[in-house]
Residue frames as qw, qx, qy, qz and C-alpha x, y, z in Angstrom:
[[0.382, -0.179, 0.903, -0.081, -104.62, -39.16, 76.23],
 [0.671, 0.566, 0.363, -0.312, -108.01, -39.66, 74.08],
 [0.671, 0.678, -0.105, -0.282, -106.12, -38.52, 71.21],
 [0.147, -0.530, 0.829, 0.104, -103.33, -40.51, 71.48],
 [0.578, 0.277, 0.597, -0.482, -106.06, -43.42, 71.95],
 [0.753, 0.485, 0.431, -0.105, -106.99, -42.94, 68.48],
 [0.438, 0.837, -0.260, -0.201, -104.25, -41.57, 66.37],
 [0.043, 0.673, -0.734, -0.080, -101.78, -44.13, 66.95],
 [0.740, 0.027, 0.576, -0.346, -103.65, -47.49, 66.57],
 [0.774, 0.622, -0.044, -0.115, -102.18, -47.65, 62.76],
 [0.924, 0.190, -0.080, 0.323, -99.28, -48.81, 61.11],
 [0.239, -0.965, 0.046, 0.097, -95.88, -47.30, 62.63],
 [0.491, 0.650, -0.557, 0.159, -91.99, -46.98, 61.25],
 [0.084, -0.593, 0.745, -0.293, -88.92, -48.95, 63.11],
 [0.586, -0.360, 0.679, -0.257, -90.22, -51.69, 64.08],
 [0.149, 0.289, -0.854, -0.406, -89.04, -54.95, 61.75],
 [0.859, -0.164, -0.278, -0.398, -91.58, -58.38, 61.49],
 [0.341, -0.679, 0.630, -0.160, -90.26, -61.02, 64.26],
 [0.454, 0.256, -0.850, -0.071, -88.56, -64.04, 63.76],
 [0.823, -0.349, -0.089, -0.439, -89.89, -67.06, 66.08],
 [0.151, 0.227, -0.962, 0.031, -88.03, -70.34, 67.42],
 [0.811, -0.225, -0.299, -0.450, -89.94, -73.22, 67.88],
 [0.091, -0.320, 0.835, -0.439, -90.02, -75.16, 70.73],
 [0.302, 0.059, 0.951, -0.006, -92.17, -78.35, 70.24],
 [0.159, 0.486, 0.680, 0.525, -95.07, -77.54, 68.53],
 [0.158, -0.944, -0.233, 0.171, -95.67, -73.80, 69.98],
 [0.447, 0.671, -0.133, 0.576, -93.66, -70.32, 69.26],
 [0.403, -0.792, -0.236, 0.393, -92.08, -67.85, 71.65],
 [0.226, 0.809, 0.134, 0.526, -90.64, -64.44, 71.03],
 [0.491, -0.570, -0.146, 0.642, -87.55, -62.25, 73.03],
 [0.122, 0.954, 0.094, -0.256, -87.28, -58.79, 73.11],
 [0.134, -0.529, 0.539, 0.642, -84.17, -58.88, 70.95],
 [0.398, 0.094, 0.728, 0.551, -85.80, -60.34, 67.84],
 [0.365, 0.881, 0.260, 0.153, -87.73, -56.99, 67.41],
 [0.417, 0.199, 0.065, 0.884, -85.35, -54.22, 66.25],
 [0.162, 0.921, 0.267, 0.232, -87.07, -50.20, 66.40],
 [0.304, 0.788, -0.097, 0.527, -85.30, -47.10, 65.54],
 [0.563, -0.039, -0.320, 0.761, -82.30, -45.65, 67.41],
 [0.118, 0.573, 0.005, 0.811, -83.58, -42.25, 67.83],
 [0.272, -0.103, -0.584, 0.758, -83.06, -40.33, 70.87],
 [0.269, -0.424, -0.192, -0.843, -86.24, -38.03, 70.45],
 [0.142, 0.111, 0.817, -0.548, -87.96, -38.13, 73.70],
 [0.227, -0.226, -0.569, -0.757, -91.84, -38.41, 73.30],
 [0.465, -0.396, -0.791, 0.015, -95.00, -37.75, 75.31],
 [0.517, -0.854, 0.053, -0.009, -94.09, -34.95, 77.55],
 [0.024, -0.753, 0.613, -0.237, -90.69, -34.83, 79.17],
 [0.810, 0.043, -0.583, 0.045, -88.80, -38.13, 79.36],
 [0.418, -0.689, 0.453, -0.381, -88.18, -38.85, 82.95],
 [0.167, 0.340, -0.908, 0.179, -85.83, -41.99, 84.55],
 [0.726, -0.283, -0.626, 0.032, -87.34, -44.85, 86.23],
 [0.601, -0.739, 0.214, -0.216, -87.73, -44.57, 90.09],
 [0.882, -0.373, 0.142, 0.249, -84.21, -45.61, 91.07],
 [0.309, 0.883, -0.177, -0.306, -82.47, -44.02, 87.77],
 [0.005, 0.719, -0.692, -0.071, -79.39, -46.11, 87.61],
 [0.370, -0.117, 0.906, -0.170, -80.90, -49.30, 88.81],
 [0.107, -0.258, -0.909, -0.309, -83.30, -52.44, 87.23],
 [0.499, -0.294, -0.229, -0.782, -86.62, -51.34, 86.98],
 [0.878, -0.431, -0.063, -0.199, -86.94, -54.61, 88.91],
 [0.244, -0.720, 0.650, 0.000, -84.11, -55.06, 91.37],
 [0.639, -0.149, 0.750, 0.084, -82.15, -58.15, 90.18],
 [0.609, 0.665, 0.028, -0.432, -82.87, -58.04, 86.48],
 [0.238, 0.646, -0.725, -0.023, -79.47, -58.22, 85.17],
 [0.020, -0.366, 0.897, -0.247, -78.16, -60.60, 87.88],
 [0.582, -0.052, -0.794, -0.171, -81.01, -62.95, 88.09],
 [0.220, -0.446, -0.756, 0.425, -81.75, -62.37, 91.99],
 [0.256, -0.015, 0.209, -0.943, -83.63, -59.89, 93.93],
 [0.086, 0.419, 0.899, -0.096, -87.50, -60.35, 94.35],
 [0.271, -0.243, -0.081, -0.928, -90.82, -58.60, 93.39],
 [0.642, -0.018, 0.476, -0.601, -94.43, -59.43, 94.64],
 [0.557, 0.024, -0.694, -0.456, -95.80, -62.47, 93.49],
 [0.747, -0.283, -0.005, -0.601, -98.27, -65.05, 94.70],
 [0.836, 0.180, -0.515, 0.059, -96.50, -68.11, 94.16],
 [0.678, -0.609, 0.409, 0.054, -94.81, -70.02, 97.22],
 [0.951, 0.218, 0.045, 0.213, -91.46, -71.20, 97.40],
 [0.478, -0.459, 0.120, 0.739, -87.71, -70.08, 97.38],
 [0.495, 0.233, 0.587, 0.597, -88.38, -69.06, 94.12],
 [0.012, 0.665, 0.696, -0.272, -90.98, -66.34, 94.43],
 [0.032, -0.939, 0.042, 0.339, -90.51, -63.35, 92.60],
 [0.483, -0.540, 0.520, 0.452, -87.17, -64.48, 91.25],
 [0.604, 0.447, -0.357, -0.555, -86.63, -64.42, 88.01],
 [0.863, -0.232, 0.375, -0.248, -87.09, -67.94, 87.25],
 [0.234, -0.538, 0.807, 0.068, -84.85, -70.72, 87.26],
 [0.428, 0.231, 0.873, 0.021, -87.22, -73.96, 85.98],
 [0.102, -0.203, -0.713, -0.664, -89.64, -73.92, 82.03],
 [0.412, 0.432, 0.626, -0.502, -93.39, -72.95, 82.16],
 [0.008, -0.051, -0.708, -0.704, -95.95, -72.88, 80.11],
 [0.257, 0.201, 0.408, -0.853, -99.12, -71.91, 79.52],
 [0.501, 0.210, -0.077, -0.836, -102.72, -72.77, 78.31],
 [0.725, -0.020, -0.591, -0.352, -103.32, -76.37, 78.98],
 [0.821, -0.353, -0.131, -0.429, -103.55, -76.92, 82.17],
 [0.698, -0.310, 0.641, 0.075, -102.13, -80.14, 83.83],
 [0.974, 0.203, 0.082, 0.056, -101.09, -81.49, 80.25],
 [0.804, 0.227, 0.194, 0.514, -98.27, -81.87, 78.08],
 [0.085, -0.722, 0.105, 0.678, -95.98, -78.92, 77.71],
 [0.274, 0.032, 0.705, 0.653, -96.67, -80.16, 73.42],
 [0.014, 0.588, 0.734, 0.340, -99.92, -78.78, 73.94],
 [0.345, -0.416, -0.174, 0.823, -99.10, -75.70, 75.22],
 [0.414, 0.870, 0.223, 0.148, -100.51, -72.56, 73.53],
 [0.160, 0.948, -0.148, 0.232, -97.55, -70.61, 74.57],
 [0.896, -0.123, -0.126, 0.409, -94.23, -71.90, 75.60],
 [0.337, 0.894, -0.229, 0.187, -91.72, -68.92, 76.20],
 [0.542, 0.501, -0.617, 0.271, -87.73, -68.95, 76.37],
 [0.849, -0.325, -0.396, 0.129, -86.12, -71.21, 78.37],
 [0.369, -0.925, 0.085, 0.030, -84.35, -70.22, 81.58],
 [0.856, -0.026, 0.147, 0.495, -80.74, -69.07, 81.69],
 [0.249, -0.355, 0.033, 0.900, -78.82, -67.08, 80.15],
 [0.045, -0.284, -0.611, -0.737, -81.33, -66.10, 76.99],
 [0.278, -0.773, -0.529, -0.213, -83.95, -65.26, 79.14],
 [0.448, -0.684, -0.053, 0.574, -81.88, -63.09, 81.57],
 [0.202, -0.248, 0.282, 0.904, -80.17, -61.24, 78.21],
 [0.030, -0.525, -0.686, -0.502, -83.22, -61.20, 76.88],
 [0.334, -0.840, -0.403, 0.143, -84.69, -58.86, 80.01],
 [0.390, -0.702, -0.062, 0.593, -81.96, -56.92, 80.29],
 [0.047, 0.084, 0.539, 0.837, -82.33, -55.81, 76.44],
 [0.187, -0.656, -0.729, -0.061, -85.80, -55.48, 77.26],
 [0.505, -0.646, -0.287, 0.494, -85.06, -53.18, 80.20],
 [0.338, -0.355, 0.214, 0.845, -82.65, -51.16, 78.41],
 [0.082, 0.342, 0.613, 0.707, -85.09, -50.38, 75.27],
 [0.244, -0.828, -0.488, -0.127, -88.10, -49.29, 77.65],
 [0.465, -0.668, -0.151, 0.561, -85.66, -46.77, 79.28],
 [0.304, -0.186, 0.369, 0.859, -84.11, -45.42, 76.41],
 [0.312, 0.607, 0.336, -0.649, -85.99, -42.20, 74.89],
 [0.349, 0.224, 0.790, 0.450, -87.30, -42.94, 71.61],
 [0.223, 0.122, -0.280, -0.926, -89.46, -40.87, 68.89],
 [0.278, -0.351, -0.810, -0.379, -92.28, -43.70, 68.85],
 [0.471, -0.469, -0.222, -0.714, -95.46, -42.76, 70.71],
 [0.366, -0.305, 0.688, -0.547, -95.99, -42.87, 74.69],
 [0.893, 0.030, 0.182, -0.411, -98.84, -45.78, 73.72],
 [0.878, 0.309, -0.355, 0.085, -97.47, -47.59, 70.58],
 [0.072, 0.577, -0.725, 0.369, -94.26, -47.72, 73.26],
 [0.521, -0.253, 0.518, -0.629, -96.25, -49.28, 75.93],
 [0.878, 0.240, -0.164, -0.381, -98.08, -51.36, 73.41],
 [0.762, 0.406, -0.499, 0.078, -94.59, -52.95, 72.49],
 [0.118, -0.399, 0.748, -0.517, -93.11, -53.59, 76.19],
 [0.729, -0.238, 0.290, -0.573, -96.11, -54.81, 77.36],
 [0.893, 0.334, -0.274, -0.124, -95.91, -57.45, 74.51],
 [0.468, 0.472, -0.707, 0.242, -92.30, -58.21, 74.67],
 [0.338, -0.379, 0.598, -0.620, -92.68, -58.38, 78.67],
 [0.844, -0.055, 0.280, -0.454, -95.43, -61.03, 78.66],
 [0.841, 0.420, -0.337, 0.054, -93.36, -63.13, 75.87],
 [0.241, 0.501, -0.724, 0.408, -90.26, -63.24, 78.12],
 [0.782, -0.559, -0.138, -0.240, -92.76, -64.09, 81.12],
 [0.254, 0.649, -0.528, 0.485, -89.77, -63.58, 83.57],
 [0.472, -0.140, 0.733, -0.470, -91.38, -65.18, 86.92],
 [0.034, -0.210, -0.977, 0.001, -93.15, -68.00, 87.68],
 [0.080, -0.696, -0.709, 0.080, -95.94, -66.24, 88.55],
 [0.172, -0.762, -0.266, 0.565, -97.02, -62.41, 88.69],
 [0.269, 0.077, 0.470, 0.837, -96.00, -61.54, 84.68],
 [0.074, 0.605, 0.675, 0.416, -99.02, -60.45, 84.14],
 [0.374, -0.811, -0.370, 0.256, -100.09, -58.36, 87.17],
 [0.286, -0.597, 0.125, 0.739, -96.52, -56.74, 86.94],
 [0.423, 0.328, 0.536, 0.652, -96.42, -56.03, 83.03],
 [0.029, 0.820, 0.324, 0.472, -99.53, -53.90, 83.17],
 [0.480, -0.740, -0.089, 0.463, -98.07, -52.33, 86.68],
 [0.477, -0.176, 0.322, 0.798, -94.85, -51.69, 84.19],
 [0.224, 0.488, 0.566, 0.625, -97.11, -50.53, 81.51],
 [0.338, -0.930, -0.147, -0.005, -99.01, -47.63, 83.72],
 [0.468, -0.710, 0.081, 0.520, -95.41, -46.31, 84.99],
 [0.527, 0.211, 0.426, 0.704, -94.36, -46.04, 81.42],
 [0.162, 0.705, 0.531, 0.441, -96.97, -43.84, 81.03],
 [0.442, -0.856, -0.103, 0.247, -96.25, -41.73, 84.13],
 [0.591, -0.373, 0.307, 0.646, -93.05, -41.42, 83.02],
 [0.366, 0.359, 0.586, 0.627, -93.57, -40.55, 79.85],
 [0.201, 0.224, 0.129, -0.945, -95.56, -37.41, 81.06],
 [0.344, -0.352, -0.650, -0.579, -98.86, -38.77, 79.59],
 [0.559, -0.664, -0.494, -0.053, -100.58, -39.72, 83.35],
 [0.064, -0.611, 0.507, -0.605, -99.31, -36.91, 86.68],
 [0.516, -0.338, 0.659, -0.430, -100.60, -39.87, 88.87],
 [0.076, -0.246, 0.950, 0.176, -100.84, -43.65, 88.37],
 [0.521, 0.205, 0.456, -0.691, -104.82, -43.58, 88.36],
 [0.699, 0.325, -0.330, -0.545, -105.29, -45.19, 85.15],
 [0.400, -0.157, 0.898, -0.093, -105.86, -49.50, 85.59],
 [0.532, 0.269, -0.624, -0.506, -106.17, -50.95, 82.24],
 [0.089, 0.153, -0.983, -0.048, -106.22, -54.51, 83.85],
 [0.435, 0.176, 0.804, -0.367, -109.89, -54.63, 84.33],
 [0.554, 0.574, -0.271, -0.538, -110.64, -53.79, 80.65],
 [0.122, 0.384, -0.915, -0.018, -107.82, -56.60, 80.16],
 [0.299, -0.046, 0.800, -0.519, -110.04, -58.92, 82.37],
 [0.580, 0.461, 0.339, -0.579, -113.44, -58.16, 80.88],
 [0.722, 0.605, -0.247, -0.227, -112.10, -58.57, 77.40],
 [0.662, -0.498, 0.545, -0.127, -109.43, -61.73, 78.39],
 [0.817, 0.388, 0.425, -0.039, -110.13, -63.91, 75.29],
 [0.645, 0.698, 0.170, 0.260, -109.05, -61.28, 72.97],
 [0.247, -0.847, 0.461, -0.096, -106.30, -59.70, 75.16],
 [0.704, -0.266, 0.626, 0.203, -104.49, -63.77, 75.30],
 [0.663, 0.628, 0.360, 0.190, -105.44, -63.79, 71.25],
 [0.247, 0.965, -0.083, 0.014, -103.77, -60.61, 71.04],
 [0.471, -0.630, 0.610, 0.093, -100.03, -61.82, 72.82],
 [0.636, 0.017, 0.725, 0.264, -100.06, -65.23, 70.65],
 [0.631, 0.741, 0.225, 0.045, -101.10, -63.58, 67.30],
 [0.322, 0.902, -0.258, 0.128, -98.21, -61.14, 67.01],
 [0.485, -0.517, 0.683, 0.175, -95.86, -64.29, 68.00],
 [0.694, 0.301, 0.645, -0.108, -97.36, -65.87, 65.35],
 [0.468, 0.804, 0.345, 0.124, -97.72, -63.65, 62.86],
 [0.422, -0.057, 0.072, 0.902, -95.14, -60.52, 63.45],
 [0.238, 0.374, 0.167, 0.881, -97.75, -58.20, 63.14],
 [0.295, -0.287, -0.597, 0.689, -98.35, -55.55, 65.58],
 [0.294, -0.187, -0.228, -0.909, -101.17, -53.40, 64.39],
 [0.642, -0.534, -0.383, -0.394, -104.31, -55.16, 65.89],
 [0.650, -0.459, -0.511, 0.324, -102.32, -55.42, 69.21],
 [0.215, 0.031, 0.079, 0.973, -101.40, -52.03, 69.15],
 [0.430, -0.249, -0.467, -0.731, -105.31, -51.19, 68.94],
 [0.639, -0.418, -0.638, 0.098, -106.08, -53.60, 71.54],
 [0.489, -0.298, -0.529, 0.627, -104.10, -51.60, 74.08],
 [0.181, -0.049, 0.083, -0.979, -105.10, -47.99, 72.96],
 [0.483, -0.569, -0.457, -0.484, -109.05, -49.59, 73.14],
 [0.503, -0.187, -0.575, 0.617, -107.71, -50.16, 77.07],
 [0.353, -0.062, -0.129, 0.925, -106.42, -47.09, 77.51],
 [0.040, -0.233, -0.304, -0.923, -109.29, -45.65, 76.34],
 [0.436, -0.605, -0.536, -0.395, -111.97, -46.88, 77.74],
 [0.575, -0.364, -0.472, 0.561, -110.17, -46.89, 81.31],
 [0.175, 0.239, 0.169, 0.940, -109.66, -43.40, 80.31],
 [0.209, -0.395, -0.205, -0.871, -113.00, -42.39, 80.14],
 [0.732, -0.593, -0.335, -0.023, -114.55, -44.61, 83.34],
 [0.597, -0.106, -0.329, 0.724, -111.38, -43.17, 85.10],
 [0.082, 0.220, 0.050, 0.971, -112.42, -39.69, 84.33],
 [0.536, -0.459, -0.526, -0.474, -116.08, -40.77, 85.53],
 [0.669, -0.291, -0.602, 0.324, -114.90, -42.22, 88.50],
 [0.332, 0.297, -0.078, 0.892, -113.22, -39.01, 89.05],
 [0.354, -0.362, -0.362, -0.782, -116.53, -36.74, 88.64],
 [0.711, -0.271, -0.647, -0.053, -118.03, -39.36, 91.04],
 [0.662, -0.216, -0.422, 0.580, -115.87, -38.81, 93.70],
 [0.046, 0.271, -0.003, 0.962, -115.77, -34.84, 93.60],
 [0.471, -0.488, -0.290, -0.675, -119.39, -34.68, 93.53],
 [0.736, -0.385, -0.504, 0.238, -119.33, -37.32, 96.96],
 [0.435, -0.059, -0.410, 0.800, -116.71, -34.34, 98.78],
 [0.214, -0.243, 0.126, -0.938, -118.90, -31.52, 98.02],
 [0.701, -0.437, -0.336, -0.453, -121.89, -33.25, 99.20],
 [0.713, -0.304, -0.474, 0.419, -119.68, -34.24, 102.50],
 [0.313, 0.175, -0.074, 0.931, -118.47, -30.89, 102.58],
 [0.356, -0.381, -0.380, -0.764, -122.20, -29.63, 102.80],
 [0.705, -0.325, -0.608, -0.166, -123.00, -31.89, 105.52],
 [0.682, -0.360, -0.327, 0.546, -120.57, -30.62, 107.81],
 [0.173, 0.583, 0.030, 0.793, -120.64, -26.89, 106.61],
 [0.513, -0.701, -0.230, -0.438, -122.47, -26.37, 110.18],
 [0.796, -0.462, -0.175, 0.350, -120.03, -27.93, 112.19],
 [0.105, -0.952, 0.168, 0.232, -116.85, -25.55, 113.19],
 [0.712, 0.646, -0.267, -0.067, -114.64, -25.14, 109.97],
 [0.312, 0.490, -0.809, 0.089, -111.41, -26.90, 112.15],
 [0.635, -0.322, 0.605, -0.356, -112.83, -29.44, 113.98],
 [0.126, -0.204, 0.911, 0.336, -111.42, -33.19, 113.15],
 [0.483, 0.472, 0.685, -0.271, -115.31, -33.76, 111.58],
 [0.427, 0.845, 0.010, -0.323, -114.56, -31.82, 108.99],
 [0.056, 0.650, -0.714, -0.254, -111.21, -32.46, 108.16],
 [0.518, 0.076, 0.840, -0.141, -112.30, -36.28, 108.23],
 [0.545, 0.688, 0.375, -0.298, -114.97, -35.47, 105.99],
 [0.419, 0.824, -0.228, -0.305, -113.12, -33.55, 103.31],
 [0.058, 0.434, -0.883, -0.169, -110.33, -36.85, 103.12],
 [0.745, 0.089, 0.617, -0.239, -113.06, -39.51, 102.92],
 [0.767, 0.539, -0.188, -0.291, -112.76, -39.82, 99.15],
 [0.623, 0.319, -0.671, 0.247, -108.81, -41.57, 99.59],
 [0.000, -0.123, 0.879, -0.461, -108.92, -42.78, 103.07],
 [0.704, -0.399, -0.360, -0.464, -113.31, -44.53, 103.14],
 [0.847, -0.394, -0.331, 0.134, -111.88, -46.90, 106.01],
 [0.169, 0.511, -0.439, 0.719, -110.33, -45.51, 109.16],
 [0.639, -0.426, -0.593, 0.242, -110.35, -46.25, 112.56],
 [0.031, -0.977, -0.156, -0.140, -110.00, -43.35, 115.07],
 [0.628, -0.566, 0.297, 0.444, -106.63, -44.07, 116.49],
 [0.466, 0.288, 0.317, 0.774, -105.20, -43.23, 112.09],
 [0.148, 0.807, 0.322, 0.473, -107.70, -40.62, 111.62],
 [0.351, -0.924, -0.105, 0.112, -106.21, -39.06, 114.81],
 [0.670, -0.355, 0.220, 0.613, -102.83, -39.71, 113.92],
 [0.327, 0.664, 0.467, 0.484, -103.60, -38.39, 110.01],
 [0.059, -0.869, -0.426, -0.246, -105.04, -35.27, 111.38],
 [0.347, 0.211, -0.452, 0.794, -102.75, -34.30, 114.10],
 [0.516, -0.542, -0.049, -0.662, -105.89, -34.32, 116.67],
 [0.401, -0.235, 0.720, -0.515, -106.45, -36.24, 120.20],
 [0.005, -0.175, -0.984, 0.030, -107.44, -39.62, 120.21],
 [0.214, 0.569, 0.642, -0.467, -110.84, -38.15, 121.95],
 [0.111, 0.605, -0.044, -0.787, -111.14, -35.69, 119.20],
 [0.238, 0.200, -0.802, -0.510, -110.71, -37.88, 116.31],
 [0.014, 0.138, 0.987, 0.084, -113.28, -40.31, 117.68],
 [0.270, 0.535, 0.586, -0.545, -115.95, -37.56, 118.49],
 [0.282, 0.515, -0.358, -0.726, -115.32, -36.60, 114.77],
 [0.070, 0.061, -0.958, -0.270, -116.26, -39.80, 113.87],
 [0.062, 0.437, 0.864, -0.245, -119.00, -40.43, 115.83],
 [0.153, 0.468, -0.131, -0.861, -120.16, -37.03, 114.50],
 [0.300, 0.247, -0.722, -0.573, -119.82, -38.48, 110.78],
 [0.064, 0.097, 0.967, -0.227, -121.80, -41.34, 112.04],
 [0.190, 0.436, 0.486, -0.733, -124.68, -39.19, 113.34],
 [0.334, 0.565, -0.195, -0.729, -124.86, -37.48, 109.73],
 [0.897, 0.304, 0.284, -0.147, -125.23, -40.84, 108.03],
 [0.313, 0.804, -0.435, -0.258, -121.61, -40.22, 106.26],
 [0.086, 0.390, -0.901, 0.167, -119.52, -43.28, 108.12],
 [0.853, -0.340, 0.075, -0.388, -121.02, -46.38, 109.73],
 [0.314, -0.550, 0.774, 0.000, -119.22, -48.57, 111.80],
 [0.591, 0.146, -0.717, -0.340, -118.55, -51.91, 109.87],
 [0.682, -0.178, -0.698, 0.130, -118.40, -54.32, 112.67],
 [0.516, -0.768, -0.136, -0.354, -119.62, -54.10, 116.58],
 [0.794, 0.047, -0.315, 0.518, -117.57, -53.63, 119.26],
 [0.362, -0.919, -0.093, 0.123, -115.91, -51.04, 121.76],
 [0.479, -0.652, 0.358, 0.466, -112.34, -51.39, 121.00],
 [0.013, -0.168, 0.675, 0.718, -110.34, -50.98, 116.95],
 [0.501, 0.568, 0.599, -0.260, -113.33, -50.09, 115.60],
 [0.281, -0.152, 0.524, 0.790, -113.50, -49.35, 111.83],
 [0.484, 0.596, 0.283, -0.575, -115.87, -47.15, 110.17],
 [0.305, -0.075, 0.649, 0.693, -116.38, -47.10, 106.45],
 [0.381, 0.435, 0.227, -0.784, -117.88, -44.88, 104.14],
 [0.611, 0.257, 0.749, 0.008, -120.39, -46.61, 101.85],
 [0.294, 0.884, 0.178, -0.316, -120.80, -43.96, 99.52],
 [0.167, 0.682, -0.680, -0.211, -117.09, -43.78, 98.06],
 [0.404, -0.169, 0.890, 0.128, -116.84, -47.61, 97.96],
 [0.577, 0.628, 0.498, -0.158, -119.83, -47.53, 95.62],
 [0.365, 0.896, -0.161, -0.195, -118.85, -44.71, 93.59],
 [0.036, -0.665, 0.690, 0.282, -115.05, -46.59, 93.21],
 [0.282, -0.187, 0.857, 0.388, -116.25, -49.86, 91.97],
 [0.560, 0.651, 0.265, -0.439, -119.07, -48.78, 89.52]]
């Protein structure tokens, strides 16, 4: 992944300069006015289908219904949308828009579902410089009312799974995205602007990278946290639900005893004396007081995940 990161952050074949349309005094950009190469070459690893294989990456693509998460109330929620937005001024004018993209209908609906069909289809360009260009196209189409963003990079992580670059979704570019916000919105409106896709290309492999390497920390982090749980409990007998507890605290920190019993396949009473166990040893403390759904959490792994 590192070297991907840096070897592909330069100039790359197939892909043409785009054309704009103007819509009052702002651009927008659909995924049909970039062209890149036809070639079937898969790249990255083994090319694997979308979860669903046959179907829209998001159900309803094509046809305009179905729903995904989003925040937004309303009938609309999720849907691809049906009414104009715009973006970067606020309550004004939509003439003072920084970004205006296509209006709903049918051009925004054939515009996704050329979209769709290009991120599926195996190509010879790099698992990133792919990613790089979806992401882009994706945010330009801004398909919902709300939640383009969130999903895009969601899309942009599964690409990579797919692609055989990640074996689990663990990489989350979006707080790089976040931290660096300014020049991540700069990056979307320049290469409507301009047509060229080198410095956004760059933008995402700096992502990728850094996430990369605070992923791989995080990682480290976490190990070191089991064996040092693992240690704590090395005295107790090697099946008793204190241990087993112990050795899953890194992906389950919060738990109550009525999961951790279900989890385990122990007794209610068993799971909770394994708790109270963890307790003793300083691993768990209960968050909040009380006799009945209590929830323990371990402070140690919540630290170590948002460092």
């Amino acid at each position: 992944m590192f070297s991907l990161c840096s070897s592909h952050c330069g100039r790359f074949p197939g892909v043409s300069r785009n054309r704009t349309v103007s819509i009052g005094y702002r651009s927008w950009s659909v995924a049909s006015c970039h062209r890149v190469d036809d070639s079937a070459v898969g790249c990255g690893g083994a090319h694997r289908e979308f979860p669903g294989r046959h179907r829209p990456v998001v159900e309803g693509f094509a046809a305009g219904g179905g729903t995904v998460a989003a925040r937004s109330d309303g009938p609309d929620a999720g849907s691809i949308r049906r009414t104009q937005v715009f973006s970067g001024v606020g309550r004004d004018r939509v003439e003072h828009a920084r970004f205006v993209p296509p209006l709903p209908g049918d051009l925004l609906r054939d515009g996704l579902t050329q979209w769709e069909q290009w991120v599926r289809k195996p190509s010879s360009i790099p698992s990133l410089v792919t990613m790089a260009l979806a992401h882009y196209q994706f945010e330009a189409l801004h398909p919902f009312t709300d939640g383009n963003g969130r999903l895009g990079r969601l899309i942009a992580l599964l690409q990579l799974v797919i692609a055989g670059e990640l074996r689990f979704p663990i990489l989350n570019i979006s707080s790089w995205l976040e931290r660096n916000r300014e020049e991540y919105q700069n990056g979307l409106l320049n290469v409507s602007l301009t047509g060229r896709w080198d410095d956004w290309v760059s933008l995402i492999c700096a992502a990728v990278h850094a996430e990369s390497l605070e992923t791989a920390a995080r990682a480290m982090r976490l190990a070191g946290l089991r064996e040092q749980f693992q240690a704590r409990v090395r005295h107790l007998r090697q099946n008793s639900a204190a241990v087993a507890i112990a050795q899953d605290l890194i992906g389950y920190p919060m738990l109550a005893a009525t999961y951790a019993a279900e989890r385990h396949g122990v007794s209610y009473q068993a799971a909770n004396e394994g708790i109270k166990k963890l307790v003793e040893l300083g691993v768990l403390r209960q968050r909040l007081e009380g006799r009945y759904d209590r929830i323990f959490i371990c402070d140690a792994v919540l630290q170590a995940l948002e460092v």
